[in-house]
C-alpha positions in Angstrom: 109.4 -19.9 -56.5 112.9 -19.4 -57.1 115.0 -20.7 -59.6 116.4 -24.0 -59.0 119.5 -24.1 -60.2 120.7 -20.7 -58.2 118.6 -22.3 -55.3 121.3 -25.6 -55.7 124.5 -23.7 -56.9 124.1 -20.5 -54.6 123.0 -21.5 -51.3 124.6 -19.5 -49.2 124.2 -16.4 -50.7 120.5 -17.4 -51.0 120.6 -17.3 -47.1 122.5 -14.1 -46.5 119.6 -12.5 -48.7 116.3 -14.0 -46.9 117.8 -13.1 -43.6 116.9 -10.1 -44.7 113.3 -10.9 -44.3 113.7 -12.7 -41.0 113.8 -16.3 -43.1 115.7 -18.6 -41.9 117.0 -21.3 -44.4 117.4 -24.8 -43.9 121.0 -24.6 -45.7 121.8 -28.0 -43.8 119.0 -29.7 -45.0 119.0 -28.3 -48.6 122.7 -29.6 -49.1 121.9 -33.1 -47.5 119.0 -33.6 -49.8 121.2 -32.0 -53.1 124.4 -34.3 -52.3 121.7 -37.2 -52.1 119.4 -36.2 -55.2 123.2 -36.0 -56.8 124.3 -39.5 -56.1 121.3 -40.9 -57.0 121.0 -40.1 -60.3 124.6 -40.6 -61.1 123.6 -44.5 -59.6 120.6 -44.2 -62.0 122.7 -42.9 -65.3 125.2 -46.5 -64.1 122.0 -48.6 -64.3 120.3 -47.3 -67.1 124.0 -47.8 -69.1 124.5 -50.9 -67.8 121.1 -51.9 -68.9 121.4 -50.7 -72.4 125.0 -52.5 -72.4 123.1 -56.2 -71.5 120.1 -55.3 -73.8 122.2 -55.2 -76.5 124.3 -58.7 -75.4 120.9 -60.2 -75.9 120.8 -60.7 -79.3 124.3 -61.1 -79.6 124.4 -64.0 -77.5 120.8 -65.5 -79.3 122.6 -65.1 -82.9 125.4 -67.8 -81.2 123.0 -70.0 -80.4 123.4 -69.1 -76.2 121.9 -69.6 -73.4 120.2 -66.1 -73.0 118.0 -66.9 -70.0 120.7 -65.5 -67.3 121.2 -62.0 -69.4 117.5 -61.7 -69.7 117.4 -62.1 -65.9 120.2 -59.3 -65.4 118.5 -56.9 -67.7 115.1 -57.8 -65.7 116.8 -57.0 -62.3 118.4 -54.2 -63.3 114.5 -52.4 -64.5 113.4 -53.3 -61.1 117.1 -51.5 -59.5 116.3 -48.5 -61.9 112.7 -48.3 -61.2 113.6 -48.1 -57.2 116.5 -45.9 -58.0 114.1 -43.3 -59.9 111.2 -43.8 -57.3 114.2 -42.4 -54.5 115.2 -40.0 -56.9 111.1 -38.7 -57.1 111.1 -38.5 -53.3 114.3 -36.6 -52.7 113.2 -34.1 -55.6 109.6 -33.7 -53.6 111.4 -32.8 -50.5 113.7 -30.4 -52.1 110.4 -28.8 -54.0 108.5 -29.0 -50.7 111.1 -26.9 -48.8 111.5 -24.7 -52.2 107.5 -23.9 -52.2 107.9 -22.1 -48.7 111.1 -20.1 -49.4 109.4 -16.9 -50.8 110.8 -14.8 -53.1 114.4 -12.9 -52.6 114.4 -8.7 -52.6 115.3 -6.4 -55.0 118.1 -4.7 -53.4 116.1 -0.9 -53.7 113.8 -2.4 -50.7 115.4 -0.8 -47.6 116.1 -2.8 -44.7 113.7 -3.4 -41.4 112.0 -5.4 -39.1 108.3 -4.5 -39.2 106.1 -1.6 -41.0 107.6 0.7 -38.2 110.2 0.8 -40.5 108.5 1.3 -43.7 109.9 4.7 -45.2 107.5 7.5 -46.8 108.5 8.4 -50.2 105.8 10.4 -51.0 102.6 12.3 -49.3 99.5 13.7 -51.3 97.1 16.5 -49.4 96.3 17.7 -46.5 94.5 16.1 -43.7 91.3 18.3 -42.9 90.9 20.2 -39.6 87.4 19.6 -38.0 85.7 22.6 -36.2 83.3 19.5 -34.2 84.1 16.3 -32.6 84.8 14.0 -35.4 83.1 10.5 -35.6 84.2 7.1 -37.0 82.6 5.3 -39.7 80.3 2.7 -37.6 78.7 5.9 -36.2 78.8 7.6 -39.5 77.2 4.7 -41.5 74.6 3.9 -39.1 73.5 7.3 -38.8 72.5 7.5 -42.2 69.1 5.7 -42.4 71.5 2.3 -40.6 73.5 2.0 -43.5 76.2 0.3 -42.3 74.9 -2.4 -39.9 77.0 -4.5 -38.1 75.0 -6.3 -35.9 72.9 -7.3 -38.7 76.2 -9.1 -40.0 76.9 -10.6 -36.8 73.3 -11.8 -37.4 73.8 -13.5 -40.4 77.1 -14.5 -40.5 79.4 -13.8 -37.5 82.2 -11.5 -36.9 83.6 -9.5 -39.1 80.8 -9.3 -41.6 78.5 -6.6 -42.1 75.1 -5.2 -43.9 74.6 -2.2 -46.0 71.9 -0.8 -47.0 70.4 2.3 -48.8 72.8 5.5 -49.8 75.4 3.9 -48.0 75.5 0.6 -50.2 75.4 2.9 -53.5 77.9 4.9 -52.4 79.9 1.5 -51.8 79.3 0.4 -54.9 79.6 3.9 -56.8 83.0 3.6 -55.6 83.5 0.4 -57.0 82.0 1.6 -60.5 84.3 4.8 -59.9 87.5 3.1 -59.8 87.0 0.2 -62.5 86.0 3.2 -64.9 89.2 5.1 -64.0 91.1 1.4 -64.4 89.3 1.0 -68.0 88.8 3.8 -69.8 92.2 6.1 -68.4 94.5 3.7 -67.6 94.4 0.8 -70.5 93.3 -2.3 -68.2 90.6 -4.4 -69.4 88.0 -5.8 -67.0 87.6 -9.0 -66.3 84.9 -11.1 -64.4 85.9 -14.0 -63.1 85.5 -17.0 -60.6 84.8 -16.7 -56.6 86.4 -20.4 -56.4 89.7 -21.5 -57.4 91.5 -24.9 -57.1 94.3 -25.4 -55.6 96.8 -25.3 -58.2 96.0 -21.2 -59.0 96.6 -20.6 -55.2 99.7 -22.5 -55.8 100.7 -20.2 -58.9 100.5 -17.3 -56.6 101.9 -18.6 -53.6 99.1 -19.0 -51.2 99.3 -22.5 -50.8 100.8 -24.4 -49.5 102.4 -21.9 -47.2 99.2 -19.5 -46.2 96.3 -22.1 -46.3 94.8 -21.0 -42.9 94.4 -17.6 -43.9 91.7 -19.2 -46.4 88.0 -20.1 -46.5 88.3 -23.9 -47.9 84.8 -25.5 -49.3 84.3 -28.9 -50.6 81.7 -29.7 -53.4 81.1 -32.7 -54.1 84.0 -34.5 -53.2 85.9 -31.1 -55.3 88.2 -28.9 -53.4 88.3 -25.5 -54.1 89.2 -22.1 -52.0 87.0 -18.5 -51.8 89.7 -15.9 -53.4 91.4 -13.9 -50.8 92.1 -11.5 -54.0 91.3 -11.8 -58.0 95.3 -11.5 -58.0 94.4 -14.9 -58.1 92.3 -15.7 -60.8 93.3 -13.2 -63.2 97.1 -13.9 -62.6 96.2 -17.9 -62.8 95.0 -16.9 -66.0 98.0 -17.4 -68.0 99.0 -20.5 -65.8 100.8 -22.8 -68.3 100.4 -20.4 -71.2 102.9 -18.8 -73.8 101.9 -15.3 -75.2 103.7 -13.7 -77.8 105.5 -10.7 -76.9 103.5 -8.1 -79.3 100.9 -9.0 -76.4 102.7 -7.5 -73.5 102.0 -5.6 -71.9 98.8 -7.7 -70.5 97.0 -5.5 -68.2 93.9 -6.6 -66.4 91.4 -5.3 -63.0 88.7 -6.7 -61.9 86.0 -6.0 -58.8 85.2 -8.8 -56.1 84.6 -10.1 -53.3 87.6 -11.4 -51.5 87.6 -13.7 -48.3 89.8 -14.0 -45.5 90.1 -15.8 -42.3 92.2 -13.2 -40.5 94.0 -16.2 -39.1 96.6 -14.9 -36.3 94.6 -11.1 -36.1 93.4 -11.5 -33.1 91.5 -8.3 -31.5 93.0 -5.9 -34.6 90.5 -3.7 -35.9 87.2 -5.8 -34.7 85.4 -2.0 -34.8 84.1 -1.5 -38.1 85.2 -2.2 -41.9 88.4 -2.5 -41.6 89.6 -5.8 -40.9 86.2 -8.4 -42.2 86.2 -11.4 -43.7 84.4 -10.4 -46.8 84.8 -7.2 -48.7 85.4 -6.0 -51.8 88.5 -5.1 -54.1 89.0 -3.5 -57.5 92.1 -5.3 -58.2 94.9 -4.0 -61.0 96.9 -6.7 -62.2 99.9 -6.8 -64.9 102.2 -9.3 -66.9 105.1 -7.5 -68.2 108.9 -8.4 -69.8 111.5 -8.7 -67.3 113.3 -5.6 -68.3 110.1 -3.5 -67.5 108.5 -4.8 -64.5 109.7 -2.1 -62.1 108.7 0.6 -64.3 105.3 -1.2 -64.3 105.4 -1.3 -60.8 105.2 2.7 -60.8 103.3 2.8 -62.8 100.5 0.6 -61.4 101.3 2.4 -58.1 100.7 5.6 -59.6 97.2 4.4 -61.1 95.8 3.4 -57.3 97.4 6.9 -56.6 95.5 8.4 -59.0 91.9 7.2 -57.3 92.7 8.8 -54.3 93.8 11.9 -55.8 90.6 12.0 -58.0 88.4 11.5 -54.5 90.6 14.0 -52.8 92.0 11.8 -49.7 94.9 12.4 -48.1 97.4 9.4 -48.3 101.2 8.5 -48.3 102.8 6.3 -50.3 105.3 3.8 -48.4 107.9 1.9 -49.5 108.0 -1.6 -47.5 110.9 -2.9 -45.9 112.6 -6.2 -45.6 110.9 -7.0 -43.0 107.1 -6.4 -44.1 107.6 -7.1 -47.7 104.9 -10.0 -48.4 106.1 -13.4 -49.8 105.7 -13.6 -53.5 107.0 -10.0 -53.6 110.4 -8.7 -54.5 109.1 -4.9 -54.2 106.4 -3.2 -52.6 105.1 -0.1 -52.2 101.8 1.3 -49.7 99.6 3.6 -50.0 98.3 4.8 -46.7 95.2 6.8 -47.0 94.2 9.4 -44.0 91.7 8.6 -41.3 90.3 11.4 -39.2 89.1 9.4 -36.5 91.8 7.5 -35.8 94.3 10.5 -36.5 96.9 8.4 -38.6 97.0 6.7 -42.0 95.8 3.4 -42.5 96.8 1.2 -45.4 94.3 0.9 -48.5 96.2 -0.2 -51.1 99.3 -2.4 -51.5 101.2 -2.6 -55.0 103.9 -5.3 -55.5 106.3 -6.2 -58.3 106.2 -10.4 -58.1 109.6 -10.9 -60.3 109.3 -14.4 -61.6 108.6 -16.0 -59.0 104.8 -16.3 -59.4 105.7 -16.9 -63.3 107.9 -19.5 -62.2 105.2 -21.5 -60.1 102.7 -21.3 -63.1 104.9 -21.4 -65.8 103.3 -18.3 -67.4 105.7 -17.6 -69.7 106.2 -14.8 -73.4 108.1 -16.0 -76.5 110.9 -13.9 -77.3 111.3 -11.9 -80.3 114.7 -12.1 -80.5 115.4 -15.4 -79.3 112.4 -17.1 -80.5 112.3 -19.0 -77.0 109.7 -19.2 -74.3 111.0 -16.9 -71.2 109.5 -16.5 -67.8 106.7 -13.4 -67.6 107.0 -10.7 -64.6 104.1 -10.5 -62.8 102.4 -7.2 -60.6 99.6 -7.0 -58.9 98.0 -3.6 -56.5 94.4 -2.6 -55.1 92.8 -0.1 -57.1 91.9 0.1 -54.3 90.1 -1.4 -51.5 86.5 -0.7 -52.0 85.4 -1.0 -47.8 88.2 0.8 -46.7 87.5 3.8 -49.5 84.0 3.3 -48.1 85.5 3.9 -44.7 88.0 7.2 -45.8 85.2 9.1 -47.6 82.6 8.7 -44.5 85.6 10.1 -42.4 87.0 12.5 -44.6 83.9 14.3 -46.1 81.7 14.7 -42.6 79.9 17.2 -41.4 78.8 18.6 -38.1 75.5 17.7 -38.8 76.7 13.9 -39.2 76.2 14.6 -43.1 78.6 13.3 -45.4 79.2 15.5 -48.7 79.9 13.1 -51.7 83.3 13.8 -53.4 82.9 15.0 -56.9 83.8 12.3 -58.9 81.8 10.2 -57.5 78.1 12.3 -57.7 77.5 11.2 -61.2 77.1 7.5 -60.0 75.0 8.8 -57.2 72.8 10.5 -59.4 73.9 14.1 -59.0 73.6 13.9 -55.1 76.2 15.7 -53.3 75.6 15.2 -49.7 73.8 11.7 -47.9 72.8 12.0 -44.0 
């Protein structure tokens, strides 16, 4: 969320700078409900002065022997004024916070400009893409040659759309992978790993600006009469996870991953990517998140990019690292940055990780916050957050990447001492 004062004292320039995104501001609206939230409690300081000023008559006028029955009446009319005055003043504030919540968070101004991911810019590209001597398969083929490995139908089966079963090699390879990159995350890159909850509430999807803006793009249950959400990332719980806390800055940086499931209703995909892994409702995620000082979030950011960089490099995939533009950058985001990993049988690079620096604006929501060492005084935490990386759609890459004409697939070398020294499946 953005800060409130600058959202009520700079407007305009607020605008100019979503535009950017495509966002259009309610300016109009904003400035209606500030004048109003404005006059209000300047009618609310007049009655709560003017109360105190009678209250105090009170006893003046008992010590004279008064009548005190008419001031007690005043001061009793003028609660019931300042109780409806504060009541307006809670629903003009809810408005404003209502329209505030769905604003998402403003650029930093290294994010170049553009409409859609056409206009992403490359900053970076890492191998060569392999060239086949053989007609080169996709992944559905791939997986299900190997003993059905990757069955779709079976998902459809059980679940729908979107879903699938593994079995065999091809599930230990999935989770090798899995293994592979929480190992790299731990024991070379300092995060600790966490477990934590499928199910959140509602107020962690709010901290990370979900809800209320993105609800449909969730799976929503209902236990009991208790409303909770299936994670669509564990950005969610392990971010959440400082919700409403103060940490002392000797603890930053705080540097956590975690692996998952995550759910997602694909709300609005339409036909995109039905064939295969890479667009499902479940999969899983090896997710990297950091909490950082202000002054060092965007060296974090590279950081953190670097360390989903360094997975790929260590399985020997092709990829290129993007920088986002105005217009793809996602809402809690004032920065991000791709990485695109190469696909043989699609001929282009498909995204497989996505690394973002939050700003304060997640911070903000959740009031996460570090106590100063110079100032003594709570200050809002920077929050990041990438995929280290996409487990499926590493699944998918290798399967691509490392077949043979056979319809083989060799098993990259970092990963055959979680497959027990094999080196080829198929």
């Amino acid at each position: 969320m953005l800060d409130a004062k600058q959202l009520r004292t700079d407007t305009d320039n607020i605008a100019t700078q979503l535009e950017k995104r495509g966002f259009t501001l309610d300016t109009a609206t904003l400035n209606a409900l500030e004048e109003q939230r404005k006059a209000i409690q300047v009618k609310t300081q007049d009655l709560q002065n003017e109360r105190n000023t009678r209250s105090k008559s009170i006893g003046q006028a008992k010590a004279r022997g008064e009548d005190i029955a008419p001031l007690l009446a005043a001061v009793s009319q003028l609660g019931n004024d300042l109780d409806a005055a504060k009541a307006e003043q809670d629903e003009v504030l809810a408005k404003i916070n209502d329209i505030a919540s769905a604003i998402p968070n403003l650029l930093d101004e290294s994010v170049p400009d553009g409409k859609d991911e056409d206009d992403n810019v490359e900053i970076k590209r890492w191998g060569t893409p392999r060239e086949f001597d053989f007609e080169v398969k996709d992944h559905v083929d791939l997986g299900f040659s190997v003993d059905k490995g990757l069955d779709f139908e079976s998902g459809a089966k059980l679940a729908g759309t979107r879903f699938a079963v593994m079995r065999g090699k091809i599930a230990k390879l999935h989770r090798a992978l899995a293994q592979f990159m929480l190992d790299m995350h731990t024991e070379e890159h300092g995060y600790q790993e966490m477990y934590v909850p499928y199910l959140v509430n509602a107020s962690s999807l709010y901290g990370t600006g979900q809800l209320p803006k993105f609800g449909e793009d969730l799976f929503h249950t209902d236990l009991s009469g208790k409303q909770f959400s299936l994670i669509p990332t564990s950005e969610v719980p392990l971010t959440n996870m400082y919700r409403d806390e103060i940490v002392e800055e000797a603890e930053l940086p705080i540097k956590m991953t975690a692996h998952t499931p995550c759910f997602r209703s694909e709300a609005g995909s339409g036909g995109r990517d039905i064939r295969g892994l890479i667009r499902q409702h479940q999969f899983d995620k090896v997710e990297m998140v950091q909490l950082v000082k202000p002054e060092n979030s965007f060296d974090a950011l590279d950081e953190l990019t670097g360390h989903a960089e360094a997975i790929l490099e260590k399985l020997e995939l092709p990829y290129r690292t993007m920088a986002l533009c105005s217009g793809d950058v996602g809402f809690s985001a004032t920065k991000t940055f791709d990485l695109e990993v190469w696909l043989p049988a699609q001929n282009t690079y498909r995204e497989i990780s996505s690394c973002s620096n939050m700003g304060a604006f997640q911070a903000r929501r959740m009031q996460a916050r570090f106590r100063s060492s110079e100032t003594n005084k709570p200050e809002l935490l920077h929050t990041l957050n990438g995929s280290g990386l996409a487990v499926g759609r590493t699944l998918v890459a290798v399967l691509e990447n490392y077949q043979q004409a056979d319809g083989s697939i060799n098993i990259p070398t970092a990963l055959q001492p979680y497959m027990n020294g094999l080196t080829k499946i198929g």
